[in-house]
Jmol script that loads the backbone (N, CA, C; Angstrom):
load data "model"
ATOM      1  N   UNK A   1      50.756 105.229  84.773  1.00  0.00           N
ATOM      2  CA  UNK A   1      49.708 104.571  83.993  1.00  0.00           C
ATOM      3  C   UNK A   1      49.891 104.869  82.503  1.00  0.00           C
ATOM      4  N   UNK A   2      50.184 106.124  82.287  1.00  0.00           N
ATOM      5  CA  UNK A   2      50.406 106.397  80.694  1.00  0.00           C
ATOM      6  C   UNK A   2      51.356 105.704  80.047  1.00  0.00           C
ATOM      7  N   UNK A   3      52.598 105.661  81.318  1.00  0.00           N
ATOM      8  CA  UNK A   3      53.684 105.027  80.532  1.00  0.00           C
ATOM      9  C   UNK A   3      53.696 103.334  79.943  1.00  0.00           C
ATOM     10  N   UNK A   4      52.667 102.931  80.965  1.00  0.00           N
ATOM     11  CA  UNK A   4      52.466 101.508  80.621  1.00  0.00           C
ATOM     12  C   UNK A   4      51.552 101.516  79.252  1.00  0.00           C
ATOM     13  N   UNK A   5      50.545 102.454  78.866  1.00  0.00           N
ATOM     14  CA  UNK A   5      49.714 102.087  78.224  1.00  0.00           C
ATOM     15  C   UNK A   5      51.109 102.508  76.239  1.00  0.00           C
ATOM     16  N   UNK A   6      51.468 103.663  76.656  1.00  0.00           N
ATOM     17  CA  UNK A   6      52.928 103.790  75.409  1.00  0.00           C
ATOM     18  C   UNK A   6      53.351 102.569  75.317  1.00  0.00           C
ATOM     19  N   UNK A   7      53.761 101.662  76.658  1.00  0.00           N
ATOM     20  CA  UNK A   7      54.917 100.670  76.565  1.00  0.00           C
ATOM     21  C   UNK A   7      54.108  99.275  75.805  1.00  0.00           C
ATOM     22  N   UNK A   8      52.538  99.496  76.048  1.00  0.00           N
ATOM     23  CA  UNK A   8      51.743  98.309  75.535  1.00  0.00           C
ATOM     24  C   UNK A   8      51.627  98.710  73.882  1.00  0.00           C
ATOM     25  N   UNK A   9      51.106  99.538  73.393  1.00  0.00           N
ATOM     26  CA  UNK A   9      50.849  99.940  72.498  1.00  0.00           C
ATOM     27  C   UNK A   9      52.793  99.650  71.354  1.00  0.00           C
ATOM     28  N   UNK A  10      53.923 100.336  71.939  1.00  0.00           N
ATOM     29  CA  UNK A  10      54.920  99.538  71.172  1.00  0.00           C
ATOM     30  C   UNK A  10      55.129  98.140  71.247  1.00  0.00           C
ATOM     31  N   UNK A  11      54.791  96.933  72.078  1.00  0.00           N
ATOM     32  CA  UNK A  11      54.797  96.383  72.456  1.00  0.00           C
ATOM     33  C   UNK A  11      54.401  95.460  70.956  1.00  0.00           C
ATOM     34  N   UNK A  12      52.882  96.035  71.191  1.00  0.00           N
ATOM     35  CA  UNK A  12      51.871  95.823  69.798  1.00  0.00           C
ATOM     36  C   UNK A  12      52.386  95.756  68.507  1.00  0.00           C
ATOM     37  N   UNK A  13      53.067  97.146  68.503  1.00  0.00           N
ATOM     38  CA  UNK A  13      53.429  97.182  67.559  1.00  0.00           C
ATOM     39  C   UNK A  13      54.773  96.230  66.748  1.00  0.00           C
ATOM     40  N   UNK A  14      55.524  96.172  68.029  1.00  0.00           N
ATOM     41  CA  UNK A  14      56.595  95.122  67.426  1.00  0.00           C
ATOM     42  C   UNK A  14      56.127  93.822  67.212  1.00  0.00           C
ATOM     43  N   UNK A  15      55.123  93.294  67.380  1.00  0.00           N
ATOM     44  CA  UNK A  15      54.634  92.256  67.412  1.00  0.00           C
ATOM     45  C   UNK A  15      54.003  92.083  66.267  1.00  0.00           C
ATOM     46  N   UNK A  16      53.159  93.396  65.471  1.00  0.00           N
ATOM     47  CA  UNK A  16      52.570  93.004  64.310  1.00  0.00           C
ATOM     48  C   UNK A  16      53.575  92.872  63.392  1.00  0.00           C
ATOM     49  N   UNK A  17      54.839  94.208  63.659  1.00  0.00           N
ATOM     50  CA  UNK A  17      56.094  93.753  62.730  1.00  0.00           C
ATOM     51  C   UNK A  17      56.352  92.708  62.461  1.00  0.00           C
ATOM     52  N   UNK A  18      56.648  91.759  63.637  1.00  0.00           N
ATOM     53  CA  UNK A  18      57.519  90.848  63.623  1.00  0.00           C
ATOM     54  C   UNK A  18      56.450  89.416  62.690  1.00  0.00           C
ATOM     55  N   UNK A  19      55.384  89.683  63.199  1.00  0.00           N
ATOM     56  CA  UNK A  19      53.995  89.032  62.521  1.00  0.00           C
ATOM     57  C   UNK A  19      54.024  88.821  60.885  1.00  0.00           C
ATOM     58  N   UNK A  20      53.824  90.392  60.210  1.00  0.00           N
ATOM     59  CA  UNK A  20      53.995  90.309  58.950  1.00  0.00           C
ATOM     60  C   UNK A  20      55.177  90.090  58.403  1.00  0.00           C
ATOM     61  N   UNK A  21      56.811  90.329  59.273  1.00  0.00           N
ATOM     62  CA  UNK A  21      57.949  89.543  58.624  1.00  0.00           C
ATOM     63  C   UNK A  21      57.848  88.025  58.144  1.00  0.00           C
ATOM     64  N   UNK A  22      57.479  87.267  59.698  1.00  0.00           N
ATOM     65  CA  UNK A  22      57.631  85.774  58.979  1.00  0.00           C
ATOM     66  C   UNK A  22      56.372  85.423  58.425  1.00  0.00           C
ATOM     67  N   UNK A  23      55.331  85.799  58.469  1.00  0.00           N
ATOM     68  CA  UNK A  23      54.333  85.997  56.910  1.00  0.00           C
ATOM     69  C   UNK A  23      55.121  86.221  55.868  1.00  0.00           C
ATOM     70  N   UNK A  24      55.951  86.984  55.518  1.00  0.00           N
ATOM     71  CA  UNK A  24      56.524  86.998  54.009  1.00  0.00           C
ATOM     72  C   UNK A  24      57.637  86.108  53.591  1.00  0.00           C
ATOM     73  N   UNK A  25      58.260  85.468  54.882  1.00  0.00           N
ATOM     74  CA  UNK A  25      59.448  84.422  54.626  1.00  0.00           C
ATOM     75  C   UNK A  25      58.697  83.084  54.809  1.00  0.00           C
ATOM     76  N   UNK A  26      57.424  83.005  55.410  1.00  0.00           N
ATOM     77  CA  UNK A  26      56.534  81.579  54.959  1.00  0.00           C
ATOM     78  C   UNK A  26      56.307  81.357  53.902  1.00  0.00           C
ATOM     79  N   UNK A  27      55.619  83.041  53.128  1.00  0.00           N
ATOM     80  CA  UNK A  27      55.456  83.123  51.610  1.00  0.00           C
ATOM     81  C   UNK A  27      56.521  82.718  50.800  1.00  0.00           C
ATOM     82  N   UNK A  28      57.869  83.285  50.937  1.00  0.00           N
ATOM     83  CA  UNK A  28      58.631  83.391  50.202  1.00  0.00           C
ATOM     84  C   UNK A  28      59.178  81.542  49.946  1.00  0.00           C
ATOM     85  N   UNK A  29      58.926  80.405  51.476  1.00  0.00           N
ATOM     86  CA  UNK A  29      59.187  79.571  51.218  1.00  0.00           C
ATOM     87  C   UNK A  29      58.381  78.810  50.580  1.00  0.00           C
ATOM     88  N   UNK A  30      57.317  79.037  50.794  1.00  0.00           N
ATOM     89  CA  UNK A  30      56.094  78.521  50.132  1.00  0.00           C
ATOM     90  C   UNK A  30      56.494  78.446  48.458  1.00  0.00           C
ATOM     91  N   UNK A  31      56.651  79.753  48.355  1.00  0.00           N
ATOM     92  CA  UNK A  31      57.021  80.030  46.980  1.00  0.00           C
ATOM     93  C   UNK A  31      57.869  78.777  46.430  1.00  0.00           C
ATOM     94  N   UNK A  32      58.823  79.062  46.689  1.00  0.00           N
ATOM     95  CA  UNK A  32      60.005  78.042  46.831  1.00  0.00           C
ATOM     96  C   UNK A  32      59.922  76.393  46.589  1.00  0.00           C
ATOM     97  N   UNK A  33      58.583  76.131  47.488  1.00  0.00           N
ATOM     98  CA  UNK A  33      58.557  74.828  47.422  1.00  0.00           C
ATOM     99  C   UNK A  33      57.517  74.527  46.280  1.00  0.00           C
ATOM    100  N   UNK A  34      56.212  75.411  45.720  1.00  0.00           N
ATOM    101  CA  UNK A  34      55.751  75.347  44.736  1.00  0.00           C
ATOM    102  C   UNK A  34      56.756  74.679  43.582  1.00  0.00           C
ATOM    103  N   UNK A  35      57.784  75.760  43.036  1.00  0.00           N
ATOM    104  CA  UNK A  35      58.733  75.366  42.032  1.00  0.00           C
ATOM    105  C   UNK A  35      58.624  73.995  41.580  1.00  0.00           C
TER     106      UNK A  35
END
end "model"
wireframe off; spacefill off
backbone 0.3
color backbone group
């Protein structure tokens, strides 16, 4: 049971990573297309 609740919790976590990455490459295109 513990190990599942570790395996959810990284789980999470790679997910918010991966979340705020293409948040900053939407930004960055966004940017881009402003110009």
């Amino acid at each position: 049971m513990n190990d599942f609740k570790f395996l959810e919790h990284d789980i999470l976590h790679s997910i918010k990573q991966l979340h705020s990455r293409s948040v900053k490459i939407i930004n960055n295109e966004n940017r881009k297309g402003n110009k």
